[in-house]
C-alpha positions in Angstrom: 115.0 119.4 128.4 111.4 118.4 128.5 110.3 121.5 126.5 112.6 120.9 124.1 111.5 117.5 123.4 108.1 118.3 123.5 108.4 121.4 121.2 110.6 118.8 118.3 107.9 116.3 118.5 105.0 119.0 118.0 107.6 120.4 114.9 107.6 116.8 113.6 104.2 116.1 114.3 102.4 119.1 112.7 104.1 120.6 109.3 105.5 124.1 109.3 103.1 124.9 106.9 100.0 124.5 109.2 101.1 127.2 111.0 101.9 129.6 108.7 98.4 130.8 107.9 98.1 133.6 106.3 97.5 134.4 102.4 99.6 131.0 101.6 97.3 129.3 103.3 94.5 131.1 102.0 96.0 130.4 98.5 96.0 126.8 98.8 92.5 126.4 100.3 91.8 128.4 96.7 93.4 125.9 94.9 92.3 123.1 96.4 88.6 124.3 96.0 89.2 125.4 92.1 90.9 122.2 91.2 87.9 120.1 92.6 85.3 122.4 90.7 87.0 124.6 88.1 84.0 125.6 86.1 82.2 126.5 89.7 85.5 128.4 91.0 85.4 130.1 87.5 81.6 131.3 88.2 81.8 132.4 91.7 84.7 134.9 90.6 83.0 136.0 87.7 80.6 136.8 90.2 82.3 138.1 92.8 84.4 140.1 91.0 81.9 141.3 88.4 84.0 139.9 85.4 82.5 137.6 82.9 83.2 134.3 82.8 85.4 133.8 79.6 87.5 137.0 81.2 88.3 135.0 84.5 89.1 131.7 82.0 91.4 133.7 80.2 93.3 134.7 83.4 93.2 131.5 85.0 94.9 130.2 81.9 97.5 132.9 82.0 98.2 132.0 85.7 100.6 128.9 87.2 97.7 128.6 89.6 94.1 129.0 89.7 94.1 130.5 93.3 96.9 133.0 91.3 93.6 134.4 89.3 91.9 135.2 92.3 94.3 137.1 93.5 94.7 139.3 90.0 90.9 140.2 90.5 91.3 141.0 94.3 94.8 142.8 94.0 92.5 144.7 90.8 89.5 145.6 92.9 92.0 146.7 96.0 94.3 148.8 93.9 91.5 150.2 91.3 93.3 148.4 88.4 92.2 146.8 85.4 92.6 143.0 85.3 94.7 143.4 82.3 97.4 145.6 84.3 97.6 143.1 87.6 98.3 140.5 85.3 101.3 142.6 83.2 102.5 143.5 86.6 102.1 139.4 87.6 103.8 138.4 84.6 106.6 140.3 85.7 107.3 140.1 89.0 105.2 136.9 90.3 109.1 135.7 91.5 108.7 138.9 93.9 105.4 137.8 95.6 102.2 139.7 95.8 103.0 142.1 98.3 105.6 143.3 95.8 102.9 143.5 93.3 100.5 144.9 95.9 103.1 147.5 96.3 103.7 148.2 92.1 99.8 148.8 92.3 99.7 151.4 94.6 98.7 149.1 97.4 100.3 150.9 100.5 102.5 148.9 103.2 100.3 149.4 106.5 97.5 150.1 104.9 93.9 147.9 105.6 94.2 146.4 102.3 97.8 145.2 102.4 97.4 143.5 106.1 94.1 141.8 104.8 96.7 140.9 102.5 99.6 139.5 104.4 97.3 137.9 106.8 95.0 136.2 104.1 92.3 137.6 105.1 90.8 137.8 101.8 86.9 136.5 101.7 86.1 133.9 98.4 82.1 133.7 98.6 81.1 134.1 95.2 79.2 137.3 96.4 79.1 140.9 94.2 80.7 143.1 96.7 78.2 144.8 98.3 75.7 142.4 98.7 73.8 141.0 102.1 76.1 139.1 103.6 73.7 138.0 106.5 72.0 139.9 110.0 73.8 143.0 111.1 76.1 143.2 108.2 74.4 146.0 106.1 72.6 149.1 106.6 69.2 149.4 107.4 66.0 150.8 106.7 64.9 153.3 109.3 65.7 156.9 108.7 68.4 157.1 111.8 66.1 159.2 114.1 64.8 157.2 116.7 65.9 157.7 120.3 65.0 154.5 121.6 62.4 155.2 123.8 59.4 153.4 122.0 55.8 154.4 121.1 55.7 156.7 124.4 57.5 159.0 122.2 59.6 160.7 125.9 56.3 160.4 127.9 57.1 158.5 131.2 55.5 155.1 132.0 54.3 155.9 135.2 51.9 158.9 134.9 
């Protein structure tokens, strides 16, 4: 009886929605961010996404959200579609949700992409894909040969 108690006033004390996670949450974050700084969320995607900026104004005023213009860039750069067809195939089934779409664009259920996805793990950074994204995140200089061994180059260290 106690556990049920304490599990209704944890329901009642912290909404549904704050553990739900996932891409809604990710979505609202978005939103939340674009409506404070539209002109800033407008340049970090044209960035991100390589797009310029009166393209990404244009979606964001074909979209009911701005966080919904995001996702018509990622779902485009995840699929290999043009901006123009993620947001023909938003128009028409944005009732459906965007796995739905992710599906219509060739986005396979179980693939890496569509659990990134479902799980909202989607990155917003303002970054041009590709670029340093801080220590041990790229590739790096050395030609791949070294055996780690140092400047004795195999000799032992006790001759």
């Amino acid at each position: 009886m106690k556990r049920l108690l304490l599990c209704l006033a944890v329901m009642f004390l912290f909404p549904v929605s704050s553990f739900a996670g996932g891409l809604e949450s990710f979505l609202s974050q978005l939103n939340i961010e674009a409506r404070a700084d539209l002109p800033g969320f407008s340049a970090k995607i044209s960035t991100q996404f390589g797009v310029p900026i009166p393209k990404v104004q244009a979606v964001i005023g074909s979209v009911q959200q701005p966080a919904d213009a995001f996702m018509v860039f990622q779902l485009g750069q995840m699929a290999a579609q043009k901006p123009d067809t993620v947001l023909s195939v938003y128009k028409t089934n944005k009732k459906k949700g965007w796995g739905a779409m992710a599906k219509e664009l060739g986005i396979k259920p179980g693939s890496p992409e569509f659990h990134a996805l479902k799980n909202g793990e989607l990155v917003f950074n303002g970054q041009p894909a590709g670029a340093y994204q801080g220590p041990g995140k790229g590739k790096g200089k050395g030609n791949g040969k070294g055996n780690g061994k140092g400047k004795g180059h195999g000799r032992w260290s006790d001759e």
